[in-house]
N, C-alpha and C positions, 0 to 999 in steps of 0.2 A: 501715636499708637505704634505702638512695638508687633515687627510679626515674628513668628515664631518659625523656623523652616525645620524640615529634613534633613539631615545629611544625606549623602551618598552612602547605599548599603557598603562598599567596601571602604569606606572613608576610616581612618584611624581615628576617630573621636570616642574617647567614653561616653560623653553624654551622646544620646544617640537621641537628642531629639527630644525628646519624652516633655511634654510641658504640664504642671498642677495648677488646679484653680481652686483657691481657697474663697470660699463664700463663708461667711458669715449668719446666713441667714436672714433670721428677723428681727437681729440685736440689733442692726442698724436701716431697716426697713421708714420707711417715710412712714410719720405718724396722723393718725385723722386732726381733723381742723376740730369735732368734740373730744380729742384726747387733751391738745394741747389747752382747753379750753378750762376742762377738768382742771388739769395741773396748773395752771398757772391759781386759778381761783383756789385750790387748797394749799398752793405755799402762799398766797394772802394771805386768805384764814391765817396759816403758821405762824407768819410773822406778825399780822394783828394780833393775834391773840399770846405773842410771846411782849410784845409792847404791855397789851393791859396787864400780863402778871408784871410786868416791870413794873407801870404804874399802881399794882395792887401791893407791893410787897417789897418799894425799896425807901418807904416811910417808916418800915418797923427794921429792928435791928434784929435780927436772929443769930443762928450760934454759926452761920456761915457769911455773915454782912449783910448788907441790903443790896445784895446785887447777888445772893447763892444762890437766892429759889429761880430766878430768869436764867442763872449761869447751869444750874440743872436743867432746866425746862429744854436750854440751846442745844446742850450736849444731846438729849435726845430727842430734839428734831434734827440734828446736823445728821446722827444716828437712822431716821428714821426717813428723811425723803430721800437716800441712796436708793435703801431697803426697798421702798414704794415703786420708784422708776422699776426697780428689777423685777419687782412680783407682778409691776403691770403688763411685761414683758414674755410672762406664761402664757401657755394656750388656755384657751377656752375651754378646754377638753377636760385639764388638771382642775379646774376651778370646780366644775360641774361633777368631777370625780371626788372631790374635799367637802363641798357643801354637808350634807350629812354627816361624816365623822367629825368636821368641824362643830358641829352643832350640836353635838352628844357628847366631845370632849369640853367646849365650853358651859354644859349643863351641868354635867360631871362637878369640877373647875367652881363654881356655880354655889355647889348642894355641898361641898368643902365646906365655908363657912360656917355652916350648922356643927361641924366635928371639932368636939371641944383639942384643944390645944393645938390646933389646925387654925381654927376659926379665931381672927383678933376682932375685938369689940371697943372701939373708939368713940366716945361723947354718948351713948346709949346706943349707939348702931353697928351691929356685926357684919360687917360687908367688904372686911379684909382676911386672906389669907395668909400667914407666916408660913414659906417653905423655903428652905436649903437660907434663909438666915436674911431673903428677902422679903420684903412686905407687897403681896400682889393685889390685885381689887377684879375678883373675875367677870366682875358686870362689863369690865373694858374689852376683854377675850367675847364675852357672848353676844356684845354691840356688832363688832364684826362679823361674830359667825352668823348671826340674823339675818344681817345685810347681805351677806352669800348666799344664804338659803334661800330667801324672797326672792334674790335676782332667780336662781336656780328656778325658782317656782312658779316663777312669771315665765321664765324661757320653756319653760316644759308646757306653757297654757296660752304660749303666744297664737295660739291661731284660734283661742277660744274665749281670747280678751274683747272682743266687737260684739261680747253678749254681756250686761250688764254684772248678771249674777256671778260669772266667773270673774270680774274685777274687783269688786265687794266680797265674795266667800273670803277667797284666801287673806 
């Protein structure tokens, strides 16, 4: 352990002492034994279920090989569990403040696909959007803002969950 001293007020030194502590915060805060518990079980899921698209889809030849649709699937889970550590990484606060907009931009999002030349329609089912020249499906946007809302909704009713009816209502 390093100490830090004083100089002598008439001492010829520029630094005069002066020491910064740089904290970090909660970026590298000790996580719970249910975080880690979470995460480890949803990069299983990830990698089991990037296995079965390998096993679903490298019997058939497509216009990328039999190894594009796993080599797309990889790129955005490699993409997407940085993504995840970082947004689990927000306060509570921000989540509780999203829940609602989140859930009205995903409905939004949503009611798109009814809007002709908006809305694409694949094998008889209209439940993809074409915008800016990508193909989106906003049932995957509203899966999550759900799941934020419910949590939200259960935290706003947690002292009211030890009575049946408010477990059941919402």
């Amino acid at each position: 352990m390093t100490q830090v001293t004083r100089p002598e007020a008439g001492a010829d030194n520029p630094s005069r002492g002066l020491a910064a502590r740089v904290t970090l915060g909660r970026v590298f805060a000790p996580v719970s034994t249910e975080f880690v518990l979470i995460a480890s079980t949803t990069l299983l899921l990830t990698i089991f279920g990037l296995v079965m698209v390998l096993s679903a889809t490298s019997a058939t030849e497509g216009s990328d090989g039999p190894y594009g649709v796993v080599m797309r699937q990889g790129v955005f889970a490699v993409i997407g569990i940085p993504v995840m550590f970082l947004l689990s990484r927000l306060p509570v606060l921000f989540w509780k403040r999203i829940a609602w907009p989140a859930l009205i931009l995903a409905t939004m999002l949503q009611l798109l696909v009814f809007v002709p030349g908006i809305g694409v329609e694949n094998d008889g089912n209209r439940n993809w959007i074409h915008i800016a020249g990508q193909n989106l499906q906003p049932s995957e946007f509203l899966k999550l803002a759900l799941a934020l809302w419910i949590g939200y909704v259960l935290y706003r009713k947690q002292t009211l969950l030890t009575q049946w009816k408010h477990v059941f209502i919402p």
